[in-house]
C-alpha beads as a LAMMPS data file, in Angstrom:
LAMMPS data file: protein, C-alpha beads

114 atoms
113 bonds

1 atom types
1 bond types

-500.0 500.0 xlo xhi
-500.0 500.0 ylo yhi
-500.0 500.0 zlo zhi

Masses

1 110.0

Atoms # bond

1 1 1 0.000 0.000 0.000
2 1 1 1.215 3.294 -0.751
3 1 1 2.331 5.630 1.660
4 1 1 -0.653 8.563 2.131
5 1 1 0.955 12.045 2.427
6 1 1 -1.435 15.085 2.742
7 1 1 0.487 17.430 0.519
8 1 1 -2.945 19.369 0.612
9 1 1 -1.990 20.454 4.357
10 1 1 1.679 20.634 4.148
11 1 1 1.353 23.020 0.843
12 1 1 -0.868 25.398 2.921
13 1 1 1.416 25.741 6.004
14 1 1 4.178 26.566 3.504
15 1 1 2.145 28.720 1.567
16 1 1 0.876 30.632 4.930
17 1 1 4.619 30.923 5.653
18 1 1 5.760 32.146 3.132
19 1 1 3.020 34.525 2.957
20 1 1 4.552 35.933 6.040
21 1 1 7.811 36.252 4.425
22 1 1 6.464 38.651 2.063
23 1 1 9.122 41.995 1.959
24 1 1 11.831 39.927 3.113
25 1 1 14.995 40.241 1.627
26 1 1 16.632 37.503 -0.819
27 1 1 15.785 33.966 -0.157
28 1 1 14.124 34.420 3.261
29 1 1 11.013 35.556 1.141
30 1 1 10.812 32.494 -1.312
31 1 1 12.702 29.553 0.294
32 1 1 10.950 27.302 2.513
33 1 1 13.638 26.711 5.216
34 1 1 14.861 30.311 5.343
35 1 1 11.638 31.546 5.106
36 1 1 10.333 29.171 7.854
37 1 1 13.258 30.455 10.598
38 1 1 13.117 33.756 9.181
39 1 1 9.452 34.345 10.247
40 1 1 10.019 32.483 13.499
41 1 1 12.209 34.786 14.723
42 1 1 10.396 37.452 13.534
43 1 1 7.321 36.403 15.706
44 1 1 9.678 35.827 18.409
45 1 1 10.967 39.470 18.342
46 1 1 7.005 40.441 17.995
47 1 1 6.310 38.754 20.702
48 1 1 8.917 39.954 23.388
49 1 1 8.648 43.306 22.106
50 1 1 4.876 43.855 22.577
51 1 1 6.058 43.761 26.011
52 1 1 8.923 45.727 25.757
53 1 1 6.716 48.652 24.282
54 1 1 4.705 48.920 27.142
55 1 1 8.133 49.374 29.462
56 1 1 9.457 51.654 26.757
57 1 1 6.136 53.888 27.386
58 1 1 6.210 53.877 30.815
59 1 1 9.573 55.122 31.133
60 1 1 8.872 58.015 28.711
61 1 1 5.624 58.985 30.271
62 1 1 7.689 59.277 33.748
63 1 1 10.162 61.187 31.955
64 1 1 7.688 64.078 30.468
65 1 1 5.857 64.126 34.158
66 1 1 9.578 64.797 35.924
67 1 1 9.985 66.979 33.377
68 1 1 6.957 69.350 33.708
69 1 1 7.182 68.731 37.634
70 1 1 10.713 70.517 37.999
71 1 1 9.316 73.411 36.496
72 1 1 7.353 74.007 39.609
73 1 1 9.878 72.739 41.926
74 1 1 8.950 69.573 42.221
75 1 1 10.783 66.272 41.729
76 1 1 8.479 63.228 39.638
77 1 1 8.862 61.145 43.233
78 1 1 7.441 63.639 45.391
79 1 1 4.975 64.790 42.866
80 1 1 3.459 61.262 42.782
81 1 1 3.335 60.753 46.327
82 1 1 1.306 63.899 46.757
83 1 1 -0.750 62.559 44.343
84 1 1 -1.618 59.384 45.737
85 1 1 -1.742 61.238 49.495
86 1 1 -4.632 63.528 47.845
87 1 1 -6.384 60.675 46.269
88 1 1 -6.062 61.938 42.609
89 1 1 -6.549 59.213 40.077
90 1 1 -4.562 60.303 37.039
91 1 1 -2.553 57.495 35.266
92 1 1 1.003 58.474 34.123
93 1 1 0.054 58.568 30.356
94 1 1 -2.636 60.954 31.019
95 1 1 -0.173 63.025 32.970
96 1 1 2.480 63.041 30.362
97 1 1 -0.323 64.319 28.109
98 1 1 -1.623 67.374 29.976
99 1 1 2.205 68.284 31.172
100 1 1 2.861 68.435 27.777
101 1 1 -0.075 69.192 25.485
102 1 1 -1.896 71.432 28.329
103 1 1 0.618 72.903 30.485
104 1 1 -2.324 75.406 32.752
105 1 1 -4.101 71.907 33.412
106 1 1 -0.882 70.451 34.528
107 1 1 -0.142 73.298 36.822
108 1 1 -3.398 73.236 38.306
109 1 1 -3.059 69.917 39.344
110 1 1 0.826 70.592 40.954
111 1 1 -0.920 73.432 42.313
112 1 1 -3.673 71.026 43.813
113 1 1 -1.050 68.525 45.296
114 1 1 1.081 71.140 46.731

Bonds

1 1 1 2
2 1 2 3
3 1 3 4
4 1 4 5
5 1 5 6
6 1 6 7
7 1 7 8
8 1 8 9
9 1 9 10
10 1 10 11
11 1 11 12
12 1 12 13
13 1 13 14
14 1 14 15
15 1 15 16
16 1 16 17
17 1 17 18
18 1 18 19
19 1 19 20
20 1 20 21
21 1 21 22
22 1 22 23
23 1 23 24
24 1 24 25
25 1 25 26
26 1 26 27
27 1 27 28
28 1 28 29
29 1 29 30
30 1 30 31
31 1 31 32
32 1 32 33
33 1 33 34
34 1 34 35
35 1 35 36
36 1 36 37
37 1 37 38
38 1 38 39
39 1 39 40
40 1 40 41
41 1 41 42
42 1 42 43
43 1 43 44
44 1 44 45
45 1 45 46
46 1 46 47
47 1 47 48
48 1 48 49
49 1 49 50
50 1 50 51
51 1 51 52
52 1 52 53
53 1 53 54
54 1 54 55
55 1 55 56
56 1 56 57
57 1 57 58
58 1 58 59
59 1 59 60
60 1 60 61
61 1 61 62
62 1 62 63
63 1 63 64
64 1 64 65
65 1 65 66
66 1 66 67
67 1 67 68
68 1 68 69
69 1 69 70
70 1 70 71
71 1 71 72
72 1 72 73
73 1 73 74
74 1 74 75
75 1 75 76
76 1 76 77
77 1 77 78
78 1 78 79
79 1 79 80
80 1 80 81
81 1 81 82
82 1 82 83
83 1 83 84
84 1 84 85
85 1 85 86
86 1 86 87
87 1 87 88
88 1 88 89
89 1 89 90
90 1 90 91
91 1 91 92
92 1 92 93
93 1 93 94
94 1 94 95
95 1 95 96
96 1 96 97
97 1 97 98
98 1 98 99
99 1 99 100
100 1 100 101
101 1 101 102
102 1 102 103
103 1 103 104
104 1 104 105
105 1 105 106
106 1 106 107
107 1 107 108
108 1 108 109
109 1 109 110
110 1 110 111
111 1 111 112
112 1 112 113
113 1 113 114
């Protein structure tokens, strides 16, 4: 008896593969086994930085609040520890926002916590 294969199957996980591959350069977009590790690694690097981007944020959101804090003579510590002692609920990205898209709002509130 002969041995059953399903092409059908393994022709549509290369094809979706190398689908993926599309814009690569060389012969990571149209061989198999290139492509293949290719696009592994690329969802790897997806992968760990879709968490990396929300550190990455973070960090520059903390940044713009120090930064429109010392203006006032404030430091980004103190600042939030005042805020949490006066029971405003402001997240750091809307923070970065107002100190630096709406600077009166921004004083108002370092006025508020003072």
């Amino acid at each position: 008896m002969p041995r059953s294969v399903n092409h059908v199957a393994s022709k549509a996980r290369r094809k979706r593969v190398l689908k993926q591959a599309k814009g690569y350069f060389g012969r990571r977009k149209n061989v198999w086994t290139v492509a293949k590790n290719a696009v592994e690694k690329g969802l790897t690097y997806a992968y760990r930085d879709r968490k990396a981007k929300k550190r990455e944020f973070r960090a520059l959101w903390i940044q713009r609040i120090n930064a429109g804090t010392r203006q006032y003579d404030m430091s980004y510590s103190k600042f939030m520890g005042k805020l949490k002692a006066a029971n405003i609920d402001l997240n750091r990205k809307v923070l970065a926002d107002l100190a630096m898209n709406n600077p009166e709002a921004f004083k108002a509130i370092v006025d508020k916590v003072k």
